[in-house]
N, C-alpha and C positions, 0 to 999 in steps of 0.2 A: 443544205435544203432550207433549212429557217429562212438564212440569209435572203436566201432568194423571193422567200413567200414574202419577208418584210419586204422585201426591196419593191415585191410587186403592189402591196400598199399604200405605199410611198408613194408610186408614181399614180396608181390611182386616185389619190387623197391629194395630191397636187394639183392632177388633171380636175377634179371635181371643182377644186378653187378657183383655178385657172376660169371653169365655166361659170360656177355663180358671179365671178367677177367680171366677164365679159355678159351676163347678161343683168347686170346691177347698173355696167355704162349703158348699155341699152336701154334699159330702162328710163335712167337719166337723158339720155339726146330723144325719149321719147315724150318725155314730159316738157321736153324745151320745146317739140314741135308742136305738143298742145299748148300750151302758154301761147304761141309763135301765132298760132293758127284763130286763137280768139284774139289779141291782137290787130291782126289785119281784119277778120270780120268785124270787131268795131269801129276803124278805120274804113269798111269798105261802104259801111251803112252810112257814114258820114259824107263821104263822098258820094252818096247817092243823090241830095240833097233832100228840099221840102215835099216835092207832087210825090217822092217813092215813100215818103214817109207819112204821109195825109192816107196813102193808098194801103199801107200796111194799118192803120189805126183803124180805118175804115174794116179791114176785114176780122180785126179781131176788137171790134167797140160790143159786140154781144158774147156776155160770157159762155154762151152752149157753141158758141160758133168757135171763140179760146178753146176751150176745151175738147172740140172736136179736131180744129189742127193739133193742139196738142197729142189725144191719141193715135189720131190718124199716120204722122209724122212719126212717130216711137215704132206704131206697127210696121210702117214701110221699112227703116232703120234697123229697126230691132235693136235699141239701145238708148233708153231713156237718158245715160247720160249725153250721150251727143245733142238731143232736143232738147234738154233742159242747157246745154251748155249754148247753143245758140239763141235760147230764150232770154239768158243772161248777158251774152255782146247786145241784142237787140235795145236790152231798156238800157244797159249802159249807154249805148248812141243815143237816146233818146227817140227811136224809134217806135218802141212799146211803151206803154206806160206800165208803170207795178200791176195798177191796177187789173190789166186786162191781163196781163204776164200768170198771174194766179190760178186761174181757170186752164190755163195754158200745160203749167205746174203738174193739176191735176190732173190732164188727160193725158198727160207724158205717166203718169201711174198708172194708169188702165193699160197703154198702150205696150208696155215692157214687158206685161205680161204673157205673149202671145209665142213667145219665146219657150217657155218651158211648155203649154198648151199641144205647141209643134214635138217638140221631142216627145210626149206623152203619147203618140200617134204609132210614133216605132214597135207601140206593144199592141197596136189595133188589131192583128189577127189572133190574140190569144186571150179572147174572153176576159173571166173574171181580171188576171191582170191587166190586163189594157182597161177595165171598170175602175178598179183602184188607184192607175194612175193617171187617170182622165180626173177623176176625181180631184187627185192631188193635184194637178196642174190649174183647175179651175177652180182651186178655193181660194186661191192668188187675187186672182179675177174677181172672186163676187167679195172678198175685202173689200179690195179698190173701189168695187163699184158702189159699196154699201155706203163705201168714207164719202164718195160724191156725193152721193143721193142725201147724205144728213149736214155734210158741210157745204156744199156750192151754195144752196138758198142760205146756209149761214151766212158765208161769207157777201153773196149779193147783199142781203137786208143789215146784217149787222156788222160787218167786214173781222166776225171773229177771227180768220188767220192773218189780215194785210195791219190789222192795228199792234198785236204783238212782232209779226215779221219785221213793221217798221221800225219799231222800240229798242228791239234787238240787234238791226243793221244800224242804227243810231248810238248806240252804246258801242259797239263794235268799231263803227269807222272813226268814231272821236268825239267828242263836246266841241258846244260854242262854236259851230261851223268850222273847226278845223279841219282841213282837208286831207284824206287817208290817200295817200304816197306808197305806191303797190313797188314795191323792191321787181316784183316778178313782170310785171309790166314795164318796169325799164330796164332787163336782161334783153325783154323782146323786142323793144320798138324802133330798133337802129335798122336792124336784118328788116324789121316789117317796111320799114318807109322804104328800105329798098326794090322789096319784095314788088310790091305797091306800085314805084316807079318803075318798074321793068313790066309791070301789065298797061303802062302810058296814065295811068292812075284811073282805069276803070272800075268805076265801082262794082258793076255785073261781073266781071272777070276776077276781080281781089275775091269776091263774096264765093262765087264757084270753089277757088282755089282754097280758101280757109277753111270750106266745110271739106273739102276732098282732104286736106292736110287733117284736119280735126277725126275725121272716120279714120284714117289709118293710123294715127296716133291713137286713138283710146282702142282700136281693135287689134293693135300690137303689144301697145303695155298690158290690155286682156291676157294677151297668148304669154310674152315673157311671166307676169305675174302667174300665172295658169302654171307654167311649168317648175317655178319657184315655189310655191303654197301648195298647191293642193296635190300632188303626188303625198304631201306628206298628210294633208287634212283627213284625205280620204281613210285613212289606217284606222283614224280614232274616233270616226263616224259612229261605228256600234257600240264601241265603247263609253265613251264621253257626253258627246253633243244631244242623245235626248233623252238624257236622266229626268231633270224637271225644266218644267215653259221657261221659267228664267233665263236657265244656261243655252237651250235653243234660242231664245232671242237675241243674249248677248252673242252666241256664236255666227249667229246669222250679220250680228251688226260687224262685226270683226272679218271675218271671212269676206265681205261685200266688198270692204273699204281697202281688202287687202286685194280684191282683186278686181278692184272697179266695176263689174257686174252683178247686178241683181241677176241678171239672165242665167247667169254661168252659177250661181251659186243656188237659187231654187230650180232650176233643172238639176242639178246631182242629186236630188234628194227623189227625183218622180223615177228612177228605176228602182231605187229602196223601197218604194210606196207600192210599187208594181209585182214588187217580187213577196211582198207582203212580209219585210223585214222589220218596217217601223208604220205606226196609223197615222192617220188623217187628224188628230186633235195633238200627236206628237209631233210631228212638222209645223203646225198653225204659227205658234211663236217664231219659229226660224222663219219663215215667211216675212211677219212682221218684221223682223230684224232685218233683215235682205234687204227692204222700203227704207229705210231708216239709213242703212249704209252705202246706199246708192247716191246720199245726197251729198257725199263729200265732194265728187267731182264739179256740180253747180257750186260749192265754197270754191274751189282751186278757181276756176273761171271767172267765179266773180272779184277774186283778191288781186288776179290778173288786170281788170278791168279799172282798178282803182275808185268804184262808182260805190255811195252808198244806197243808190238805188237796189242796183244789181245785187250786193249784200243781201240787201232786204230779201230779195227777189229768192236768193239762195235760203235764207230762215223761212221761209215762202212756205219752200218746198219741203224741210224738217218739220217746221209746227204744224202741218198739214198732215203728216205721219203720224206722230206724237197722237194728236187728237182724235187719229184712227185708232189707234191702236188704246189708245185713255177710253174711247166709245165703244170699241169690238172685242177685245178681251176679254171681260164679263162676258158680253153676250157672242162671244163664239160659236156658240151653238146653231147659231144664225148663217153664216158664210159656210158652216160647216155642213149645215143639213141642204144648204142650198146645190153645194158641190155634188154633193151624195144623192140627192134627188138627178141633179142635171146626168151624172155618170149612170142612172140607172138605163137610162136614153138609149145609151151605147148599146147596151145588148139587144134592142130592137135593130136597130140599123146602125151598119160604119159609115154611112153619110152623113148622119147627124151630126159628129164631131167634127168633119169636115165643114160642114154648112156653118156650124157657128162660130168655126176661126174668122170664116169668108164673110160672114154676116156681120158680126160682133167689131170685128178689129178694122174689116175696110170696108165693105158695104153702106153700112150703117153712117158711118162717119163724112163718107164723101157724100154721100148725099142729102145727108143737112146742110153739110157744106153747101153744095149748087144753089139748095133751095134756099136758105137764108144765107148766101154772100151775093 
Protein backbone atom coordinates (compact mmCIF):
# COMPACT_ATOMS: atom_id res chain seq x y z
CA UNK A 1 0.00 0.00 0.00
CA UNK A 2 2.90 2.65 0.82
CA UNK A 3 4.55 1.38 -2.31
CA UNK A 4 1.81 2.39 -4.29
CA UNK A 5 1.00 5.81 -2.60
CA UNK A 6 4.86 6.51 -3.27
CA UNK A 7 4.77 5.35 -6.68
CA UNK A 8 1.74 7.71 -7.17
CA UNK A 9 4.08 10.65 -6.08
CA UNK A 10 6.49 9.92 -8.19
CA UNK A 11 4.73 10.08 -11.13
CA UNK A 12 2.84 13.08 -10.06
CA UNK A 13 6.11 14.99 -9.11
CA UNK A 14 7.56 14.06 -12.50
CA UNK A 15 4.40 15.01 -14.26
CA UNK A 16 4.63 18.41 -12.54
CA UNK A 17 8.41 18.77 -13.88
CA UNK A 18 7.65 17.52 -16.95
CA UNK A 19 5.03 20.75 -16.96
CA UNK A 20 7.01 23.58 -15.53
CA UNK A 21 9.46 22.45 -18.11
CA UNK A 22 7.44 22.42 -21.14
CA UNK A 23 6.23 25.80 -20.02
CA UNK A 24 9.75 27.32 -19.10
CA UNK A 25 10.46 26.49 -23.20
CA UNK A 26 7.44 28.25 -23.84
CA UNK A 27 8.18 30.79 -22.27
CA UNK A 28 11.52 31.06 -24.03
CA UNK A 29 10.16 30.61 -27.98
CA UNK A 30 7.91 33.26 -26.41
CA UNK A 31 10.39 35.92 -25.66
CA UNK A 32 12.15 35.12 -29.05
CA UNK A 33 8.95 36.09 -30.74
CA UNK A 34 8.97 39.33 -28.79
CA UNK A 35 12.69 40.13 -29.40
CA UNK A 36 11.59 38.81 -33.19
CA UNK A 37 8.79 41.05 -33.35
CA UNK A 38 10.56 44.58 -32.28
CA UNK A 39 13.11 43.66 -34.66
CA UNK A 40 11.01 43.75 -37.77
CA UNK A 41 8.92 46.90 -36.33
CA UNK A 42 12.14 48.77 -36.37
CA UNK A 43 13.04 47.37 -39.73
CA UNK A 44 9.49 48.12 -40.95
CA UNK A 45 9.63 51.99 -39.90
CA UNK A 46 12.77 52.00 -41.88
CA UNK A 47 11.48 50.98 -44.66
CA UNK A 48 8.79 53.34 -44.44
CA UNK A 49 11.07 56.03 -45.55
CA UNK A 50 11.13 60.04 -44.84
CA UNK A 51 7.08 61.56 -45.79
CA UNK A 52 5.93 58.37 -43.03
CA UNK A 53 8.25 59.74 -40.73
CA UNK A 54 7.93 63.70 -41.22
CA UNK A 55 3.96 62.47 -40.76
CA UNK A 56 4.66 60.57 -37.55
CA UNK A 57 6.78 63.68 -35.97
CA UNK A 58 4.09 65.89 -37.06
CA UNK A 59 1.50 64.06 -34.97
CA UNK A 60 3.38 63.72 -31.93
CA UNK A 61 5.49 67.41 -32.13
CA UNK A 62 2.79 68.49 -29.16
CA UNK A 63 3.46 66.88 -25.88
CA UNK A 64 -0.56 66.78 -24.72
CA UNK A 65 -1.11 65.25 -28.14
CA UNK A 66 2.20 62.40 -27.15
CA UNK A 67 0.48 61.90 -24.31
CA UNK A 68 -2.82 61.49 -25.56
CA UNK A 69 -1.83 58.59 -28.14
CA UNK A 70 -0.01 57.34 -25.57
CA UNK A 71 -3.06 56.84 -23.27
CA UNK A 72 -5.27 56.35 -25.68
CA UNK A 73 -3.29 53.46 -27.50
CA UNK A 74 -2.59 51.51 -23.62
CA UNK A 75 -6.49 51.85 -23.23
CA UNK A 76 -7.42 50.26 -26.62
CA UNK A 77 -4.47 47.53 -25.89
CA UNK A 78 -4.98 47.14 -22.45
CA UNK A 79 -1.18 46.72 -21.96
CA UNK A 80 1.21 49.46 -21.45
CA UNK A 81 3.80 47.18 -22.12
CA UNK A 82 3.05 46.64 -25.84
CA UNK A 83 2.65 50.78 -26.27
CA UNK A 84 5.61 51.61 -24.59
CA UNK A 85 7.38 48.52 -26.38
CA UNK A 86 6.42 50.19 -29.88
CA UNK A 87 7.20 53.58 -28.53
CA UNK A 88 10.81 52.18 -28.11
CA UNK A 89 11.32 50.36 -32.04
CA UNK A 90 9.76 54.02 -33.16
CA UNK A 91 12.79 56.43 -31.69
CA UNK A 92 15.12 53.44 -32.32
CA UNK A 93 14.15 53.99 -36.31
CA UNK A 94 14.42 57.26 -35.76
CA UNK A 95 11.03 57.80 -36.24
CA UNK A 96 10.12 59.64 -32.78
CA UNK A 97 12.33 61.51 -31.24
CA UNK A 98 13.27 60.97 -27.23
CA UNK A 99 11.90 63.93 -26.89
CA UNK A 100 8.24 63.70 -27.98
CA UNK A 101 8.57 59.67 -26.89
CA UNK A 102 8.32 60.96 -23.08
CA UNK A 103 4.79 62.39 -23.03
CA UNK A 104 4.23 59.29 -24.98
CA UNK A 105 5.79 57.25 -21.92
CA UNK A 106 3.41 59.03 -19.79
CA UNK A 107 0.21 58.52 -21.17
CA UNK A 108 0.98 54.73 -21.58
CA UNK A 109 0.76 55.15 -17.50
CA UNK A 110 -2.69 56.46 -17.27
CA UNK A 111 -3.73 54.38 -20.02
CA UNK A 112 -2.85 50.63 -18.25
CA UNK A 113 -4.87 51.58 -15.81
CA UNK A 114 -8.21 50.95 -17.23
CA UNK A 115 -7.63 47.33 -16.73
CA UNK A 116 -8.24 46.82 -13.20
CA UNK A 117 -10.99 50.10 -13.31
CA UNK A 118 -12.90 47.13 -15.67
CA UNK A 119 -12.60 44.13 -13.37
CA UNK A 120 -13.73 46.46 -10.34
CA UNK A 121 -17.17 46.60 -12.17
CA UNK A 122 -17.75 42.83 -11.57
CA UNK A 123 -18.75 43.83 -7.91
CA UNK A 124 -21.19 46.78 -9.46
CA UNK A 125 -24.41 45.22 -8.22
CA UNK A 126 -23.33 44.82 -4.50
CA UNK A 127 -23.06 48.30 -3.10
CA UNK A 128 -20.62 49.01 -0.34
CA UNK A 129 -18.36 46.37 -2.13
CA UNK A 130 -18.28 47.50 -5.55
CA UNK A 131 -17.75 51.34 -3.44
CA UNK A 132 -14.47 49.93 -2.12
CA UNK A 133 -13.23 48.40 -5.06
CA UNK A 134 -14.20 51.21 -7.48
CA UNK A 135 -12.20 52.85 -5.12
CA UNK A 136 -9.28 50.64 -5.34
CA UNK A 137 -9.11 50.40 -8.88
CA UNK A 138 -9.24 54.26 -9.32
CA UNK A 139 -6.52 55.31 -6.86
CA UNK A 140 -4.08 53.64 -9.78
CA UNK A 141 -5.57 56.40 -11.85
CA UNK A 142 -5.60 59.46 -9.99
CA UNK A 143 -1.49 58.44 -8.98
CA UNK A 144 -0.82 58.44 -12.67
CA UNK A 145 -2.83 61.35 -13.27
CA UNK A 146 -1.29 63.34 -10.25
CA UNK A 147 2.52 62.32 -11.56
CA UNK A 148 1.29 64.02 -14.99
CA UNK A 149 -0.15 66.95 -13.87
CA UNK A 150 3.19 67.89 -11.63
CA UNK A 151 5.76 66.35 -14.01
CA UNK A 152 4.67 66.89 -18.02
CA UNK A 153 5.02 70.95 -17.36
CA UNK A 154 8.35 69.67 -15.66
CA UNK A 155 9.51 68.02 -18.19
CA UNK A 156 8.13 70.66 -21.09
CA UNK A 157 10.08 73.66 -19.32
CA UNK A 158 12.81 72.03 -17.48
CA UNK A 159 13.26 68.49 -19.20
CA UNK A 160 13.58 67.01 -15.50
CA UNK A 161 12.86 63.17 -16.67
CA UNK A 162 14.66 63.39 -20.47
CA UNK A 163 18.09 65.09 -18.94
CA UNK A 164 18.64 62.26 -16.25
CA UNK A 165 16.90 59.33 -18.71
CA UNK A 166 19.67 60.48 -21.13
CA UNK A 167 22.64 60.34 -18.68
CA UNK A 168 21.61 57.07 -17.73
CA UNK A 169 20.87 55.49 -21.39
CA UNK A 170 24.61 57.08 -21.95
CA UNK A 171 26.31 55.35 -19.05
CA UNK A 172 24.29 52.33 -19.94
CA UNK A 173 25.13 51.88 -23.82
CA UNK A 174 29.02 52.91 -23.38
CA UNK A 175 31.56 55.97 -23.40
CA UNK A 176 33.25 57.80 -25.97
CA UNK A 177 30.56 56.99 -28.59
CA UNK A 178 31.13 53.47 -28.52
CA UNK A 179 28.45 51.61 -29.96
CA UNK A 180 26.16 49.08 -27.74
CA UNK A 181 26.06 45.74 -29.76
CA UNK A 182 22.53 44.09 -28.61
CA UNK A 183 23.54 40.16 -28.52
CA UNK A 184 19.39 39.93 -28.53
CA UNK A 185 19.11 41.86 -31.74
CA UNK A 186 21.33 39.57 -33.67
CA UNK A 187 19.57 36.14 -32.42
CA UNK A 188 16.59 38.17 -34.29
CA UNK A 189 17.61 39.73 -37.29
CA UNK A 190 18.48 36.84 -39.77
CA UNK A 191 14.58 35.30 -39.25
CA UNK A 192 13.41 39.21 -39.34
CA UNK A 193 15.16 40.02 -42.79
CA UNK A 194 13.35 37.00 -43.91
CA UNK A 195 10.34 37.69 -42.43
CA UNK A 196 10.52 41.01 -44.07
CA UNK A 197 11.28 39.67 -47.41
CA UNK A 198 8.38 37.31 -47.70
CA UNK A 199 5.89 40.48 -46.98
CA UNK A 200 8.08 41.83 -50.73
CA UNK A 201 9.69 44.40 -47.95
CA UNK A 202 6.46 46.25 -47.24
CA UNK A 203 6.81 48.48 -44.80
CA UNK A 204 2.68 48.70 -43.84
CA UNK A 205 2.61 44.95 -43.97
CA UNK A 206 6.16 44.21 -41.80
CA UNK A 207 4.69 47.05 -39.22
CA UNK A 208 1.00 45.10 -39.13
CA UNK A 209 2.76 41.84 -38.51
CA UNK A 210 5.31 42.80 -35.58
CA UNK A 211 2.65 44.40 -33.63
CA UNK A 212 0.23 41.22 -34.23
CA UNK A 213 3.44 39.12 -33.30
CA UNK A 214 4.41 41.57 -30.31
CA UNK A 215 0.46 41.32 -28.71
CA UNK A 216 0.49 37.65 -28.62
CA UNK A 217 3.89 37.33 -27.52
CA UNK A 218 3.51 39.51 -24.23
CA UNK A 219 -0.12 38.25 -23.88
CA UNK A 220 1.06 34.60 -23.77
CA UNK A 221 4.28 34.99 -21.65
CA UNK A 222 1.32 36.91 -19.44
CA UNK A 223 -0.81 33.62 -19.38
CA UNK A 224 2.52 31.03 -19.02
CA UNK A 225 4.03 33.39 -16.33
CA UNK A 226 0.21 33.61 -14.78
CA UNK A 227 0.20 30.18 -14.39
CA UNK A 228 3.88 29.67 -13.10
CA UNK A 229 3.78 32.62 -10.19
CA UNK A 230 0.82 33.49 -9.11
CA UNK A 231 -1.25 30.24 -8.17
CA UNK A 232 1.64 30.42 -5.67
CA UNK A 233 1.63 34.29 -4.87
CA UNK A 234 -1.93 34.36 -4.29
CA UNK A 235 -1.42 31.83 -0.86
CA UNK A 236 0.76 34.46 0.82
CA UNK A 237 -1.28 37.51 -0.12
CA UNK A 238 -2.83 37.75 3.55
CA UNK A 239 -0.07 36.85 4.98
CA UNK A 240 3.08 38.50 3.81
CA UNK A 241 2.48 41.22 1.09
CA UNK A 242 0.72 44.08 3.33
CA UNK A 243 2.51 44.07 6.72
CA UNK A 244 4.19 47.49 5.89
CA UNK A 245 4.23 50.21 2.47
CA UNK A 246 7.71 48.92 1.95
CA UNK A 247 7.21 45.27 1.34
CA UNK A 248 3.76 46.16 -0.71
CA UNK A 249 6.03 48.02 -2.92
CA UNK A 250 8.75 45.90 -3.18
CA UNK A 251 6.15 43.00 -3.81
CA UNK A 252 4.35 44.81 -6.28
CA UNK A 253 7.95 45.60 -8.21
CA UNK A 254 8.70 41.72 -8.14
CA UNK A 255 5.52 40.24 -8.85
CA UNK A 256 5.10 42.89 -12.05
CA UNK A 257 8.43 41.92 -13.46
CA UNK A 258 7.63 38.40 -12.89
CA UNK A 259 4.75 38.52 -14.71
CA UNK A 260 4.98 41.26 -17.26
CA UNK A 261 1.80 43.06 -16.13
CA UNK A 262 0.88 45.85 -14.09
CA UNK A 263 -2.79 44.93 -15.26
CA UNK A 264 -2.59 41.33 -13.99
CA UNK A 265 -0.96 42.29 -10.88
CA UNK A 266 -3.18 45.58 -9.56
CA UNK A 267 -6.31 43.74 -10.42
CA UNK A 268 -5.65 40.85 -7.92
CA UNK A 269 -5.65 42.98 -5.30
CA UNK A 270 -9.47 45.09 -6.26
CA UNK A 271 -11.40 41.68 -5.16
CA UNK A 272 -9.27 41.91 -1.68
CA UNK A 273 -10.25 45.56 -1.64
CA UNK A 274 -13.98 44.66 -2.47
CA UNK A 275 -14.36 41.96 0.05
CA UNK A 276 -13.09 44.44 2.54
CA UNK A 277 -9.95 42.05 3.36
CA UNK A 278 -7.11 44.73 2.95
CA UNK A 279 -7.63 49.05 2.78
CA UNK A 280 -7.15 51.56 0.38
CA UNK A 281 -3.73 53.20 1.99
CA UNK A 282 -2.60 49.09 2.31
CA UNK A 283 -2.56 48.61 -1.35
CA UNK A 284 -1.25 52.35 -2.37
CA UNK A 285 2.49 51.17 -2.35
CA UNK A 286 1.87 47.79 -4.26
CA UNK A 287 0.27 49.99 -6.82
CA UNK A 288 3.26 52.09 -6.94
CA UNK A 289 5.47 49.13 -7.25
CA UNK A 290 3.24 47.53 -10.19
CA UNK A 291 4.35 51.20 -12.18
CA UNK A 292 7.79 50.54 -11.55
CA UNK A 293 7.80 46.82 -12.57
CA UNK A 294 6.03 47.17 -15.69
CA UNK A 295 9.03 49.10 -17.07
CA UNK A 296 11.21 45.98 -17.49
CA UNK A 297 9.65 45.16 -20.68
CA UNK A 298 10.42 48.86 -22.48
CA UNK A 299 14.41 47.63 -21.15
CA UNK A 300 13.94 44.06 -22.99
CA UNK A 301 12.83 46.14 -26.14
CA UNK A 302 15.16 48.66 -26.05
CA UNK A 303 18.47 46.21 -25.50
CA UNK A 304 16.80 44.52 -28.63
CA UNK A 305 16.97 47.66 -30.59
CA UNK A 306 20.72 48.24 -29.90
CA UNK A 307 19.77 52.18 -29.76
CA UNK A 308 20.85 54.38 -27.04
CA UNK A 309 18.30 56.52 -27.82
CA UNK A 310 15.69 53.83 -27.09
CA UNK A 311 17.59 53.02 -23.71
CA UNK A 312 17.05 56.51 -22.81
CA UNK A 313 13.65 56.15 -23.92
CA UNK A 314 13.30 53.10 -21.53
CA UNK A 315 15.05 55.11 -18.21
CA UNK A 316 12.29 57.57 -19.66
CA UNK A 317 9.70 55.57 -18.50
CA UNK A 318 11.51 54.28 -14.65
CA UNK A 319 12.51 57.85 -13.69
CA UNK A 320 9.09 58.95 -14.54
CA UNK A 321 7.88 56.40 -11.81
CA UNK A 322 10.56 57.03 -9.37
CA UNK A 323 9.62 60.74 -9.20
CA UNK A 324 5.87 59.67 -8.75
CA UNK A 325 6.17 57.93 -6.28
CA UNK A 326 9.52 60.38 -4.50
CA UNK A 327 6.30 63.20 -4.94
CA UNK A 328 3.13 60.93 -3.89
CA UNK A 329 4.22 58.88 -1.18
CA UNK A 330 4.27 61.59 1.46
CA UNK A 331 1.47 63.10 0.21
CA UNK A 332 -0.73 59.91 -0.42
CA UNK A 333 -3.48 61.25 1.21
CA UNK A 334 -4.08 63.03 -2.02
CA UNK A 335 -4.76 60.08 -4.65
CA UNK A 336 -6.26 58.45 -1.87
CA UNK A 337 -9.05 60.92 -0.81
CA UNK A 338 -9.51 61.55 -4.43
CA UNK A 339 -10.25 57.69 -5.08
CA UNK A 340 -12.63 57.71 -2.12
CA UNK A 341 -14.48 60.80 -3.02
CA UNK A 342 -14.84 59.69 -6.88
CA UNK A 343 -16.17 55.82 -5.25
CA UNK A 344 -18.59 57.72 -3.30
CA UNK A 345 -20.22 58.58 -6.88
CA UNK A 346 -21.08 54.94 -7.35
CA UNK A 347 -23.70 54.62 -4.77
CA UNK A 348 -25.79 57.37 -6.49
CA UNK A 349 -25.74 55.75 -9.98
CA UNK A 350 -23.99 52.42 -11.78
CA UNK A 351 -23.62 54.69 -14.73
CA UNK A 352 -21.24 56.86 -13.24
CA UNK A 353 -18.42 54.26 -13.26
CA UNK A 354 -19.33 53.36 -16.44
CA UNK A 355 -19.19 56.87 -18.01
CA UNK A 356 -15.81 57.51 -16.63
CA UNK A 357 -14.01 54.44 -18.02
CA UNK A 358 -15.82 55.66 -21.55
CA UNK A 359 -14.86 59.25 -20.77
CA UNK A 360 -11.51 59.08 -19.04
CA UNK A 361 -9.67 56.37 -21.06
CA UNK A 362 -11.32 57.01 -24.81
CA UNK A 363 -13.50 59.84 -25.08
CA UNK A 364 -11.40 62.34 -23.70
CA UNK A 365 -8.29 61.22 -25.62
CA UNK A 366 -9.60 60.85 -29.14
CA UNK A 367 -10.86 63.96 -29.08
CA UNK A 368 -7.88 66.25 -28.37
CA UNK A 369 -6.57 64.06 -30.66
CA UNK A 370 -9.03 65.31 -33.78
CA UNK A 371 -8.94 68.61 -32.43
CA UNK A 372 -5.12 69.29 -32.19
CA UNK A 373 -3.65 66.68 -34.85
Amino acid sequence: MTDSLDDGRGVSTTTDRRVIILKLLALAGLLYLFILSITILGASFKLAGKGFAESIFTATSSPIVGLMIGLLATAVVQSSSTTTSIIVGLVASGIVSFECAIPMVMGANIGTTVTNTIVSMAHISRGDEFKRAFAGSVVHDFFNLCAVVILLPMQIYFNVVGVVAQYLGDVFTGFSGVEFKSPLAAIAKPLAGKIIAMTGKSAPISAISSVIMMFVALKYIVTVLKSLVLSKVERFFHRYIFRTPALGLILGIVLTILVQSSSITTSLVVPLLGAGVITLPQIFPYMLGANVGTTVTAFLASLVTGSPAAVSVAFAHLIFNVYGIIIFWPLKRIPIWMAEKLAQSTQKSKLFPILYIILVFFVLPGTVLLVMR
